[in-house]
ROGUBA-232171 format. One record per residue (C-alpha): residue number from 1; x, y, z. Coordinates in nm, 3 decimals. Example, Ala and Ser with C-alpha at 12.3 -4.5 7.8 and 13.67 -1.06 7.14 Angstrom:
2
@num->1 | c1->1.230 | c2->-0.450 | c3->0.780
@num->2 | c1->1.367 | c2->-0.106 | c3->0.714
% end
This chain:
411
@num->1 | c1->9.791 | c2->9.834 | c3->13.763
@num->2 | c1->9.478 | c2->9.753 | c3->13.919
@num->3 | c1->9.274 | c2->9.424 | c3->13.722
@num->4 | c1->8.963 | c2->9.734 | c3->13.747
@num->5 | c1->9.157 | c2->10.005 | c3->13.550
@num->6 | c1->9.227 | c2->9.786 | c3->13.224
@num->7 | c1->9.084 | c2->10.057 | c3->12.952
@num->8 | c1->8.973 | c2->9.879 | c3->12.601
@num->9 | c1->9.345 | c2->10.000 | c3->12.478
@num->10 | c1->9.598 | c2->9.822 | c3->12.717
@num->11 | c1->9.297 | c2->9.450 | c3->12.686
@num->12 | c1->9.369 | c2->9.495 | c3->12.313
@num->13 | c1->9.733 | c2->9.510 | c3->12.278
@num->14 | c1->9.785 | c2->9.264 | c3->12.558
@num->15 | c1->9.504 | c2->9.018 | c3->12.357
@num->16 | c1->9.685 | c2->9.121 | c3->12.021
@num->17 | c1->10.078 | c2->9.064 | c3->12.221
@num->18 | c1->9.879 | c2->8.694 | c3->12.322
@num->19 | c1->9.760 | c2->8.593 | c3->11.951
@num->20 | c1->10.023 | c2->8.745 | c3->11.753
@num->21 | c1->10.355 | c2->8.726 | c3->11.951
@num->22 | c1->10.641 | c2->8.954 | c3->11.804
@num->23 | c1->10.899 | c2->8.653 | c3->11.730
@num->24 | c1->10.957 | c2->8.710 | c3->11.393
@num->25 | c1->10.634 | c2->8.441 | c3->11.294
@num->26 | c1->10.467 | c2->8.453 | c3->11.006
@num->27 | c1->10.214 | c2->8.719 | c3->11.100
@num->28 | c1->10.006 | c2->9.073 | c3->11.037
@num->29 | c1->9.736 | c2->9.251 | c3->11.238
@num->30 | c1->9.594 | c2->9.556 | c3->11.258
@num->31 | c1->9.377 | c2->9.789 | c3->11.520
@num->32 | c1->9.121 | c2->10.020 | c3->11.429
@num->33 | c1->9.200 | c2->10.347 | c3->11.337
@num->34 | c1->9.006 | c2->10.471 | c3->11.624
@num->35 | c1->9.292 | c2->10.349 | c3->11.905
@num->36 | c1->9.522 | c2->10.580 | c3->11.778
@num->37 | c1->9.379 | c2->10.869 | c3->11.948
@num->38 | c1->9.603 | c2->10.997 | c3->12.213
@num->39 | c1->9.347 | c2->10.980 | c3->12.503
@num->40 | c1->9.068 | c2->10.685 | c3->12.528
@num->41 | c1->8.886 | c2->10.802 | c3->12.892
@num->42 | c1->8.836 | c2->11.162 | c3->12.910
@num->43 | c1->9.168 | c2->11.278 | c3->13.091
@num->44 | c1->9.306 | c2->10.947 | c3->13.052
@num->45 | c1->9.607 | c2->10.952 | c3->12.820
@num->46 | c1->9.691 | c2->10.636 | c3->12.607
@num->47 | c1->10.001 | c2->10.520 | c3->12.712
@num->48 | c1->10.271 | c2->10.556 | c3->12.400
@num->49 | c1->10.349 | c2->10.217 | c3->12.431
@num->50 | c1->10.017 | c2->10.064 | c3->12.416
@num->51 | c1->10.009 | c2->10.282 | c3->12.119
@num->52 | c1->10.309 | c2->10.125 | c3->11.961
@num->53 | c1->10.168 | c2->9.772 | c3->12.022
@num->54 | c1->9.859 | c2->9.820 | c3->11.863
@num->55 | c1->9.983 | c2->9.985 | c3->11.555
@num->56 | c1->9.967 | c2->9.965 | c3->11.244
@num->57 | c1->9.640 | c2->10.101 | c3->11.226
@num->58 | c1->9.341 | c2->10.063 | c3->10.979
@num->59 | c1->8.948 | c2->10.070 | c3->10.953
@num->60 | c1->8.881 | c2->9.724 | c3->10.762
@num->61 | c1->8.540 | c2->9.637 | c3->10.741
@num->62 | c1->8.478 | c2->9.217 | c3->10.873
@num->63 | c1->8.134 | c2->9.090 | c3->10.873
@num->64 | c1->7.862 | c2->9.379 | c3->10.966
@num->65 | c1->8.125 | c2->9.609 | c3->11.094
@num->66 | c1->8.476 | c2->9.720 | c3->11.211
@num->67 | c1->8.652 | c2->9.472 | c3->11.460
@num->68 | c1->8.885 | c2->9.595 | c3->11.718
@num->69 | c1->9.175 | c2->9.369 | c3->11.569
@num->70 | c1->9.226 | c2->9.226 | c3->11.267
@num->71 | c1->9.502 | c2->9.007 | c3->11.189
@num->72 | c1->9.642 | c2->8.647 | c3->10.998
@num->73 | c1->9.861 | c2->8.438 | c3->11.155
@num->74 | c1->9.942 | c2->8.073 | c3->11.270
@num->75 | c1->9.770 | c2->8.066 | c3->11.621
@num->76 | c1->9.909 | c2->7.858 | c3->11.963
@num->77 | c1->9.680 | c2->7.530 | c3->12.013
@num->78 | c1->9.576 | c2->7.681 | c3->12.328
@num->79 | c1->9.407 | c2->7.946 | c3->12.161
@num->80 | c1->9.166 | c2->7.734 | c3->11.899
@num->81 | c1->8.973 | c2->7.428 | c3->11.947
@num->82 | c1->9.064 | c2->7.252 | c3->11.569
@num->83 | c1->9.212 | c2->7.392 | c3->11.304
@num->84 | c1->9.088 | c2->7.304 | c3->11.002
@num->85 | c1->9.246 | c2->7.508 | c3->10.751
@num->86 | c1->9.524 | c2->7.292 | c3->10.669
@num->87 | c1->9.863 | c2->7.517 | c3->10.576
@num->88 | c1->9.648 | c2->7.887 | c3->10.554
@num->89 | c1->9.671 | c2->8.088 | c3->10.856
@num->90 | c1->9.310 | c2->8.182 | c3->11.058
@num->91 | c1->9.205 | c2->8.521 | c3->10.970
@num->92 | c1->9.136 | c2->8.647 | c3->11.323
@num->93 | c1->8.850 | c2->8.905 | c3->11.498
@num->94 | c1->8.918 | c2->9.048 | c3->11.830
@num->95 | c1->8.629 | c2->9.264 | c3->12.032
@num->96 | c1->8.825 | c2->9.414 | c3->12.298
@num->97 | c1->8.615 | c2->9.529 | c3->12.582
@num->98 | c1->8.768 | c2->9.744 | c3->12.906
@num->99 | c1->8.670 | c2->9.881 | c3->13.178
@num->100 | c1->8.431 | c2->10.230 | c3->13.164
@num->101 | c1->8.172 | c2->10.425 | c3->13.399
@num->102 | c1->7.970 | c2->10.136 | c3->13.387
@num->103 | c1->8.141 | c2->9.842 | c3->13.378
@num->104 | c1->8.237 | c2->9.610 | c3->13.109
@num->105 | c1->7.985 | c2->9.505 | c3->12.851
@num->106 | c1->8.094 | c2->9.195 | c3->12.747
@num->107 | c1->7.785 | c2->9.027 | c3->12.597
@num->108 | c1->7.796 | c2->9.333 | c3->12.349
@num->109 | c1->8.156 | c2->9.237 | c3->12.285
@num->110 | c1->8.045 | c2->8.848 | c3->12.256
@num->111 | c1->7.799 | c2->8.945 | c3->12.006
@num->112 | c1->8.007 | c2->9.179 | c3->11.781
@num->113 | c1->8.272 | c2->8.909 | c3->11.769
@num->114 | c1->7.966 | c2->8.656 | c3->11.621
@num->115 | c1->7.879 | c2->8.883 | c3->11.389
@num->116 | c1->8.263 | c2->8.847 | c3->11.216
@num->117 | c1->8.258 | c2->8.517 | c3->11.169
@num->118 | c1->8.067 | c2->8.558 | c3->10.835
@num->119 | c1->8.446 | c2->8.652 | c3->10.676
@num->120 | c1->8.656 | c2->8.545 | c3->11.009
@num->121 | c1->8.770 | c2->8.263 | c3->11.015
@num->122 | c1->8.771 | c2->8.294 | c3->11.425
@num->123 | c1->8.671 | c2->8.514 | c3->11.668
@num->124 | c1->8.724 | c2->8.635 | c3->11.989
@num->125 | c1->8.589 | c2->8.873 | c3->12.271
@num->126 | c1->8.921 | c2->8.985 | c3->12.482
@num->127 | c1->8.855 | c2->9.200 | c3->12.811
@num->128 | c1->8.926 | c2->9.156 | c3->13.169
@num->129 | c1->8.919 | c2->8.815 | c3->13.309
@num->130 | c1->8.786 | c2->8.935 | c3->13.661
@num->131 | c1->8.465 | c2->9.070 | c3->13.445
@num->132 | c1->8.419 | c2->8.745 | c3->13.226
@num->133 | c1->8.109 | c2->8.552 | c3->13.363
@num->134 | c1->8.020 | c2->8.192 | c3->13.393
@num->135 | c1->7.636 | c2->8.356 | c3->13.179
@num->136 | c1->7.940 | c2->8.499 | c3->12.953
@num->137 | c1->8.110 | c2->8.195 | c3->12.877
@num->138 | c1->7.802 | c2->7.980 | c3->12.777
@num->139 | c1->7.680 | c2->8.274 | c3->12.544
@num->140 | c1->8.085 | c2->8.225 | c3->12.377
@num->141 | c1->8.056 | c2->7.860 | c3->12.382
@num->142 | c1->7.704 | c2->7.861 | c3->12.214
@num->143 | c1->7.799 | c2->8.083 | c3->11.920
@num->144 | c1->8.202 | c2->7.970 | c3->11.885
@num->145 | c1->8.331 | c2->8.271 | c3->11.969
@num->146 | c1->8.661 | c2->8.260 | c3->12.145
@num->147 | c1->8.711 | c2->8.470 | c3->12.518
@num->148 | c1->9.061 | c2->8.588 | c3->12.630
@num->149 | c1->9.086 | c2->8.677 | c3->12.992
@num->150 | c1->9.349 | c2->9.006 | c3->13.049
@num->151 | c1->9.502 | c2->8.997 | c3->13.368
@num->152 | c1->9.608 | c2->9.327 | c3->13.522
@num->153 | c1->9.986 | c2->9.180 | c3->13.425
@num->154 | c1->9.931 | c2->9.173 | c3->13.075
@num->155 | c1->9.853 | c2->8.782 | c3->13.157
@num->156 | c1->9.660 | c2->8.637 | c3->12.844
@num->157 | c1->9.472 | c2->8.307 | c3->12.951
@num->158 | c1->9.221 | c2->8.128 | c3->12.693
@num->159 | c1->8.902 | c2->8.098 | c3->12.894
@num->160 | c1->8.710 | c2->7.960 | c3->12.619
@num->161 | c1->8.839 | c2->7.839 | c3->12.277
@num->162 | c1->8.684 | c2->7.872 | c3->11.942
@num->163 | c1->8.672 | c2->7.648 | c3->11.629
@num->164 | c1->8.804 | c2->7.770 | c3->11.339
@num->165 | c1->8.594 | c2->7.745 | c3->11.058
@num->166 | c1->8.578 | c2->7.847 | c3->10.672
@num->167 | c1->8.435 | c2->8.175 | c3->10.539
@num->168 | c1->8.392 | c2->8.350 | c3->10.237
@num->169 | c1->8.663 | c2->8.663 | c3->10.124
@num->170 | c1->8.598 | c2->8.955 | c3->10.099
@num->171 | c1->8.868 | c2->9.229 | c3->9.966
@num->172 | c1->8.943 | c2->9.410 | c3->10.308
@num->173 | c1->8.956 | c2->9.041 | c3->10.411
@num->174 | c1->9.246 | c2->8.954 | c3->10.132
@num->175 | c1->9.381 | c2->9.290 | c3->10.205
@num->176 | c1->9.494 | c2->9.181 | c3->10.525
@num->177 | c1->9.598 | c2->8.826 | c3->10.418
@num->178 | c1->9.807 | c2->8.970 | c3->10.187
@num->179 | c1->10.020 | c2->9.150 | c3->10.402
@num->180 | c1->10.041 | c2->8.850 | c3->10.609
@num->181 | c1->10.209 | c2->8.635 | c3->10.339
@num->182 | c1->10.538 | c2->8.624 | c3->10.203
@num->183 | c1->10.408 | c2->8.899 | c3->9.952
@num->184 | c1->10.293 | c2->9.141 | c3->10.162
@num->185 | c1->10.442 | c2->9.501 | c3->10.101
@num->186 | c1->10.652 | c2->9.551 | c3->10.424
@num->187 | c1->10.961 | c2->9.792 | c3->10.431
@num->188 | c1->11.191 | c2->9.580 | c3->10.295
@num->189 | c1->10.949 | c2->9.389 | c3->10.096
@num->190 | c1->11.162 | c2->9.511 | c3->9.750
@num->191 | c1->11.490 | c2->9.635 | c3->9.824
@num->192 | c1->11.586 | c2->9.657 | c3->9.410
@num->193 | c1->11.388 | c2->9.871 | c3->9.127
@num->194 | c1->11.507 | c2->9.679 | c3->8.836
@num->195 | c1->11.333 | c2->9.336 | c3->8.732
@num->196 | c1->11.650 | c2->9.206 | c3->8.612
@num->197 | c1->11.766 | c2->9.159 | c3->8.994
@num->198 | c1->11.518 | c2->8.946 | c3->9.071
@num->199 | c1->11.479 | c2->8.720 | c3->8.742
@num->200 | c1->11.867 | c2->8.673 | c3->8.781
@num->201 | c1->11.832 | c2->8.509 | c3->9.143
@num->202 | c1->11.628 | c2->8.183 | c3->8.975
@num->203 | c1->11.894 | c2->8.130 | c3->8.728
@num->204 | c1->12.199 | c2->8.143 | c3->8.948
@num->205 | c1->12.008 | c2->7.950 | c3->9.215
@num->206 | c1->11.942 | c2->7.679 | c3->9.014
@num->207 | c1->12.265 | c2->7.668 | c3->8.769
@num->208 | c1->12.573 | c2->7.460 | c3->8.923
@num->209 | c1->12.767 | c2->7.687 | c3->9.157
@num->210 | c1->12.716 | c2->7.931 | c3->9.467
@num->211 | c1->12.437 | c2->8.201 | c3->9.384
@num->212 | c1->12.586 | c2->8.494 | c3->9.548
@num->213 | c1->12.929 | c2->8.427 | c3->9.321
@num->214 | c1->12.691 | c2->8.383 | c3->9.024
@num->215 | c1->12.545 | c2->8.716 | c3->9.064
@num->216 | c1->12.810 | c2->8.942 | c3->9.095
@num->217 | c1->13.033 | c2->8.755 | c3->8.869
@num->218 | c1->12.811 | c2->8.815 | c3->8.556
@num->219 | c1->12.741 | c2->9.196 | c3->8.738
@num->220 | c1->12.343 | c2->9.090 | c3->8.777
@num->221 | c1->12.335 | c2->9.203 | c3->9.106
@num->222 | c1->12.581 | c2->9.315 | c3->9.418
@num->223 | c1->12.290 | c2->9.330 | c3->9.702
@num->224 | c1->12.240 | c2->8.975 | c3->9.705
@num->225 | c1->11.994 | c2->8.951 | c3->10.030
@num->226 | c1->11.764 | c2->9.211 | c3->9.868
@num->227 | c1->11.742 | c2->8.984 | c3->9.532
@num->228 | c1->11.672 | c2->8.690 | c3->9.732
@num->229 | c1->11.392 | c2->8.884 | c3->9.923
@num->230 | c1->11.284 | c2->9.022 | c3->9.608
@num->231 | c1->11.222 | c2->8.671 | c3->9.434
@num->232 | c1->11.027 | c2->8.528 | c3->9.717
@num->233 | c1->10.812 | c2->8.893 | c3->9.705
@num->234 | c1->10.734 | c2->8.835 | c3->9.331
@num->235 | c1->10.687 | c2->8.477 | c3->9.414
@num->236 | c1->10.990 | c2->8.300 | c3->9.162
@num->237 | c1->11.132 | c2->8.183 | c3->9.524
@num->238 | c1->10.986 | c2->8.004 | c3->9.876
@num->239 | c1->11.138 | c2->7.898 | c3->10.146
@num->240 | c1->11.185 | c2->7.492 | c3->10.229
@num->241 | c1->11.334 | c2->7.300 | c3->10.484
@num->242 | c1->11.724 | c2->7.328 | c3->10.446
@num->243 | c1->11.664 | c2->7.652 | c3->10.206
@num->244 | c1->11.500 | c2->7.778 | c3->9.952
@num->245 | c1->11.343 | c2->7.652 | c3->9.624
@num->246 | c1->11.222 | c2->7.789 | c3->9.324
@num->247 | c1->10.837 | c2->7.778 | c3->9.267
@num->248 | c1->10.670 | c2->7.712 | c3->8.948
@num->249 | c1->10.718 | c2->8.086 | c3->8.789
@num->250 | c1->11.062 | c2->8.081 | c3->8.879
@num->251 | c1->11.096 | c2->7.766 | c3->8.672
@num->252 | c1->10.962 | c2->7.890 | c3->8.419
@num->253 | c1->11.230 | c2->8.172 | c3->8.443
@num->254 | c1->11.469 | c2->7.906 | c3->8.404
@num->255 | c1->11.268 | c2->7.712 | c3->8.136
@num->256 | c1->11.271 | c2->8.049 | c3->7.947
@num->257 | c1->11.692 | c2->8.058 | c3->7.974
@num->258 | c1->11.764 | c2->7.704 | c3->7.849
@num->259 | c1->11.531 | c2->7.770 | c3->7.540
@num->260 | c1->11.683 | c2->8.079 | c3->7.459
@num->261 | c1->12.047 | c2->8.018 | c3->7.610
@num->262 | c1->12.059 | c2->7.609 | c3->7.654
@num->263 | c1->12.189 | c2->7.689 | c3->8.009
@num->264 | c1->12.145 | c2->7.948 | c3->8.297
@num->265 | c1->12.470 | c2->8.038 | c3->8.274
@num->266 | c1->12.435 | c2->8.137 | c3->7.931
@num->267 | c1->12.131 | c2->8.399 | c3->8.020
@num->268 | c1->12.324 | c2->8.512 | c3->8.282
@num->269 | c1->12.579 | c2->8.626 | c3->8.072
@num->270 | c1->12.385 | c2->8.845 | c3->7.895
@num->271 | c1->12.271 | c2->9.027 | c3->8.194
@num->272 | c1->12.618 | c2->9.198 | c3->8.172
@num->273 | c1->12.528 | c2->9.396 | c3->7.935
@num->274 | c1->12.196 | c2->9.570 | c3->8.079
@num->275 | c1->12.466 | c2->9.665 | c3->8.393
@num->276 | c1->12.393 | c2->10.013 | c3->8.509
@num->277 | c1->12.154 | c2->10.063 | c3->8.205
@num->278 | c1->11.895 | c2->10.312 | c3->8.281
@num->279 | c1->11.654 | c2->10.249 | c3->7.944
@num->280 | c1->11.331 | c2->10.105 | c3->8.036
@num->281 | c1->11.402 | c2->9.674 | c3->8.040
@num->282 | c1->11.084 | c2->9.611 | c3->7.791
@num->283 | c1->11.294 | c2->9.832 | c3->7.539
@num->284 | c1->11.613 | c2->9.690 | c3->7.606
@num->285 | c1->11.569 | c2->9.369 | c3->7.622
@num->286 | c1->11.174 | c2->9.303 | c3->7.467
@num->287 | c1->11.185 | c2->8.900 | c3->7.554
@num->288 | c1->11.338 | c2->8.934 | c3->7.876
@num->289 | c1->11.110 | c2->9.207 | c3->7.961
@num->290 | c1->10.777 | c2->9.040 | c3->7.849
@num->291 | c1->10.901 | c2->8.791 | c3->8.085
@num->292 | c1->10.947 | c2->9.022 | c3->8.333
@num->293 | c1->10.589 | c2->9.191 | c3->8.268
@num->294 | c1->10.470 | c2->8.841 | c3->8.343
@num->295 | c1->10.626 | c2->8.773 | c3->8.628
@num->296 | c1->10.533 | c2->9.153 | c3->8.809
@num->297 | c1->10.177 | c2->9.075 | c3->8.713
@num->298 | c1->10.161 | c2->8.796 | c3->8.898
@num->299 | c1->10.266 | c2->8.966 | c3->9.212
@num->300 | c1->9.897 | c2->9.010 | c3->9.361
@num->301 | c1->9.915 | c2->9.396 | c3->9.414
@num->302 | c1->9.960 | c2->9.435 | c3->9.052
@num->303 | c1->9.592 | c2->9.375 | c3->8.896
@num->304 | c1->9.427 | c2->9.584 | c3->9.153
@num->305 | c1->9.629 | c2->9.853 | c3->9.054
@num->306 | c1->9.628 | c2->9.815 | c3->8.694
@num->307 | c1->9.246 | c2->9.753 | c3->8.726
@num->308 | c1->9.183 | c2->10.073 | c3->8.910
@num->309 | c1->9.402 | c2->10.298 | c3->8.685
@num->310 | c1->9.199 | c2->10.185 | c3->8.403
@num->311 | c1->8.883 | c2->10.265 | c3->8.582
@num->312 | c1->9.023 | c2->10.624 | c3->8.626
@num->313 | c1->9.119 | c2->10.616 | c3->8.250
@num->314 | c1->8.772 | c2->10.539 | c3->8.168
@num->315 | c1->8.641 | c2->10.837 | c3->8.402
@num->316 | c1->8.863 | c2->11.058 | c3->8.184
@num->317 | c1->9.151 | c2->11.074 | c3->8.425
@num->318 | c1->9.420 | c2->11.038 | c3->8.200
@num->319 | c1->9.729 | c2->11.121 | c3->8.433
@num->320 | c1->9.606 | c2->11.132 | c3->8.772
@num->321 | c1->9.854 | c2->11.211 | c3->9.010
@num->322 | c1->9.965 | c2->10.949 | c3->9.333
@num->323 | c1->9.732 | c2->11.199 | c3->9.558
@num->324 | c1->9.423 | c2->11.188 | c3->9.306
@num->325 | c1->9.495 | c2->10.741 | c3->9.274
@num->326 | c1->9.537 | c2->10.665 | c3->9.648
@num->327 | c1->9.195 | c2->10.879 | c3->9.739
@num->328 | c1->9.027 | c2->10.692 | c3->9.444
@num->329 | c1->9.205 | c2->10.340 | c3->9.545
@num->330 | c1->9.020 | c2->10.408 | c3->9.921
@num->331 | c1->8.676 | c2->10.518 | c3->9.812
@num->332 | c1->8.703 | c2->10.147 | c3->9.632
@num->333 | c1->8.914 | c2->9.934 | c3->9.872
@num->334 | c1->8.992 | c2->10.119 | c3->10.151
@num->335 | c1->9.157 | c2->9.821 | c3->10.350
@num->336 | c1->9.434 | c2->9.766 | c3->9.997
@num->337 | c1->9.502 | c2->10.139 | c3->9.966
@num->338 | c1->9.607 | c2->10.199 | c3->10.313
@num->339 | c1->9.823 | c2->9.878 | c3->10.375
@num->340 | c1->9.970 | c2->9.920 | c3->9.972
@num->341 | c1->10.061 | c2->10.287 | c3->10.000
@num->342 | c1->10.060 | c2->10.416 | c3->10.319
@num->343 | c1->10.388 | c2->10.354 | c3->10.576
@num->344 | c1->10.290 | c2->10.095 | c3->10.864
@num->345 | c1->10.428 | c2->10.328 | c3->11.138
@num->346 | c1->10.188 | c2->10.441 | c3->11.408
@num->347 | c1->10.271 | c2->10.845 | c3->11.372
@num->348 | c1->10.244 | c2->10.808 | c3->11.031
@num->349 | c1->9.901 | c2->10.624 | c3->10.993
@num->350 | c1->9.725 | c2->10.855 | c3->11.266
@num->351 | c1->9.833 | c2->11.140 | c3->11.061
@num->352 | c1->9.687 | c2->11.033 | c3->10.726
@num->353 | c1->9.428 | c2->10.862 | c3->10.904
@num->354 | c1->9.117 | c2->10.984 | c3->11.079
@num->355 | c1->8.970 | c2->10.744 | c3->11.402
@num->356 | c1->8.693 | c2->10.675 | c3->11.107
@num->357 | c1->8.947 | c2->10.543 | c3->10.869
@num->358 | c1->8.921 | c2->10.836 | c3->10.628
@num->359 | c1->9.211 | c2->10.950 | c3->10.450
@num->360 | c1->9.337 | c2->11.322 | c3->10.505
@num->361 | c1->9.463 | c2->11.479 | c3->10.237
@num->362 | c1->9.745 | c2->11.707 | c3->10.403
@num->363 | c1->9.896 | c2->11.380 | c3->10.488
@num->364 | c1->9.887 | c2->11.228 | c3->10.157
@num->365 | c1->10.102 | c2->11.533 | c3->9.970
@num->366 | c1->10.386 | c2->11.437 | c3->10.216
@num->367 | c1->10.597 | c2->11.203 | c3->10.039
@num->368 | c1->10.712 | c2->11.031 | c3->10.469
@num->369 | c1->10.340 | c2->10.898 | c3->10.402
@num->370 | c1->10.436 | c2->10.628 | c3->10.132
@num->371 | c1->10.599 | c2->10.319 | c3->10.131
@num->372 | c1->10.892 | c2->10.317 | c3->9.978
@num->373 | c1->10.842 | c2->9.941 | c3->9.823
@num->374 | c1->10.516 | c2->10.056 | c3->9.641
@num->375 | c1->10.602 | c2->10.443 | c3->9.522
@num->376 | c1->10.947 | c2->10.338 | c3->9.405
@num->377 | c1->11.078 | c2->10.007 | c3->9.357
@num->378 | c1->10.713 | c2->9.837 | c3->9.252
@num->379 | c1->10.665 | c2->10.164 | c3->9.040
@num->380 | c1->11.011 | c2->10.155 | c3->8.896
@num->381 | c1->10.955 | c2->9.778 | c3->8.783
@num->382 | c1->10.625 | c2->9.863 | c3->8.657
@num->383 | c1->10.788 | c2->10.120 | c3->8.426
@num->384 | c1->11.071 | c2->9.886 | c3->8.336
@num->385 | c1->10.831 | c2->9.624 | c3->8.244
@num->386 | c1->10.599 | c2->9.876 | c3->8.024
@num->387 | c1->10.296 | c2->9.929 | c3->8.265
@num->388 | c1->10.348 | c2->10.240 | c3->8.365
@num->389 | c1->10.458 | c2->10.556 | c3->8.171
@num->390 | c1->10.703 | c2->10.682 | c3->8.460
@num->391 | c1->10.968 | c2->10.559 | c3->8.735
@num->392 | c1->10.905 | c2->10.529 | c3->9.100
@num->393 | c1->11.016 | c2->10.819 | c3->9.290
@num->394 | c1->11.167 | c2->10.790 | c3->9.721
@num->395 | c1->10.985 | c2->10.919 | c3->9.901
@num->396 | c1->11.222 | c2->11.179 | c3->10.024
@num->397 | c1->11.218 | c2->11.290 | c3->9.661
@num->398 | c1->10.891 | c2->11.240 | c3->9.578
@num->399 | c1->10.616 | c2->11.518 | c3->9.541
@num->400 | c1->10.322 | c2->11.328 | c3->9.533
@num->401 | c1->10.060 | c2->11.578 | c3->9.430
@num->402 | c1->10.266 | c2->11.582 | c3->9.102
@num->403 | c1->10.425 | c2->11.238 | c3->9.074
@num->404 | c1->10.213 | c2->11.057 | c3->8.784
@num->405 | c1->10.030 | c2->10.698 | c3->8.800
@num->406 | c1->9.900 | c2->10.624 | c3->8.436
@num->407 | c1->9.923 | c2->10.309 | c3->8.188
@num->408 | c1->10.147 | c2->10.337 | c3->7.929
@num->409 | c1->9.879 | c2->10.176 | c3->7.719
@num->410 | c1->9.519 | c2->10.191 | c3->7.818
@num->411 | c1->9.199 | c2->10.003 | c3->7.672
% end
């Protein structure tokens, strides 16, 4: 490929391939909903590829507009001057710029990046290093925005570096920073639907003996991985050098067992006894599961939802159904609703997405639109924990113009 026929596309997802490198990192980014169309140039298909390294998309609103690339991660020294946020991962702008009928406008692209840095913590203008000027590079270095030269090879250099500096948040901000933490909702963000799975994990972690024999010994849970991943999602678990340790709600899981038990071992025990029980936990247990209720409310995406379904209580939507919350949740916070409900895979954001970022409502009554972590497991517990008045559904099973979202007690 000729250095001349990079389109905006292929200089994003080569810039996004530079910053964010697939290796399994700590990271999340998105493009804007308007690179999923299939053809950029007029007659110029998209490659599928490019496609598939830009996705997922979104429309999140940074600063005075809609960057090209949003995303959180841990960035390569070469790419930032100092970083100054201490553990917290940059929240990143990219202004892709490519080649068109008249050239590459770079200085636009310079600009737009600027105008992030209100919320962004840095930003960058990414296009083809043969078009990057010396004029270009001054203009970067005079308002600390970051350039990243594309070669034709998919070649990311740093031609000028930016410093990363503090912002305020905004929500489509957070939106994105949550799904770059440990909490983020990612497909196998909550492999379990019952809270009992996950409190169990803090107890047999800390009480003498191996976890996994713990668990299924006193029949609290056989899929021990998806416990584990379940605890560090709800935040009663992080990861430390040599393993894992329990953070301060998880100790107060296992403050809650010696008071009641005067060991672990002694709660766990009594988890035998809620095996294969299908009554809601708050009923079956009321002290474990106003424990429980605690601990899901912590997990970030809990309030916003809870906050939101009261605010459709209050407009006299009583029951409003998953359709009917979702298209409420994105007139409000577009950014949340679409990385909380809606499946990460390109195909499946371009269909319930337009290249505005507005939902489409065809899209949203198929039940392949949903993530499976938010419409049933994080459902499920917040019916098990007395939130909500009914259980998550699959989304294979779900019919979501039907499938109810509504506090079991409302104020």
């Amino acid at each position: 490929m000729s250095v001349r026929s990079l389109t905006e596309p292929e200089v994003l997802a080569d810039a996004k391939r530079g910053l964010f490198p697939d290796d399994g990192g700590p990271a999340y980014a998105v493009a804007d909903t308007q690179f999923s169309r299939e053809e950029w140039l007029p007659g110029r298909a998209v490659d599928p590829d490019v496609r598939d390294r830009l996705a997922p998309f979104n429309h999140v609103r940074i600063g005075g507009g809609y960057p090209d690339l949003v995303g959180v991660g841990r960035l390569e020294p070469e790419f930032v001057a100092v970083d100054r946020l201490g553990d917290e991962p940059p929240l990143v702008a990219v202004e892709a710029k490519g080649y068109a009928s008249d050239g590459v406008d770079t200085q636009r692209g310079i600009v737009q990046a600027y105008d992030r840095l209100g919320e962004a913590n840095a930003a960058y203008l990414a296009a083809p290093a043969s078009a990057v000027s010396e004029t270009d590079r001054t203009l970067a270095r005079e308002l600390n925005v970051g350039v990243l030269g594309v070669e034709s090879d998919g070649g990311v250099a740093p031609l000028e570096v930016p410093r990363v500096v503090g912002n305020r948040t905004t929500t489509e901000a957070t939106a994105i920073r949550f799904q770059a933490s440990a909490q983020g909702v990612a497909n196998q963000s909550f492999g379990l639907n019952h809270p009992k799975n996950y409190l169990g994990y803090p107890l047999a972690h800390y009480a003498d003996g191996d976890t996994e024999t713990l668990l299924t010994t006193y029949d609290v849970v056989g899929a021990v991985d998806d416990a584990r991943r379940g605890a560090v999602f709800l935040g009663l678990l992080e990861a430390a050098p040599g393993g894992a340790e329990l953070t301060s709600l998880g100790e107060e899981v296992v403050r809650f067992a010696k008071h009641n038990y005067g060991s672990c071992k002694g709660a766990l025990s009594e988890f035998e006894a809620w095996y294969r029980s299908r009554k809601r936990f708050v009923d079956l247990a009321p002290a474990w599961g106003q424990l429980a209720r605690r601990v899901v409310f912590d997990y970030p995406a809990t309030e916003l939802l809870v906050t939101e379904l009261q605010g459709l209580h209050r407009d006299g939507s009583r029951e409003p159904s998953l359709v009917e919350f979702v298209t409420y949740l994105h007139e409000l916070h577009p950014t949340f609703a679409v990385e909380l409900f809606v499946r990460g895979d390109r195909r499946v954001r371009r269909r319930a997405l337009t290249t505005d970022g507005e939902l489409r409502r065809e899209a949203l009554e198929d039940g392949a639109t949903y993530h499976a972590p938010t419409v049933f497991q994080l459902k499920t517990m917040l019916y098990h924990v007395g939130i909500l008045t009914e259980r998550g559904r699959e989304p294979h099973r779900l019919e979501p113009t039907s499938d109810v979202w509504a506090l079991r007690e409302s104020v």
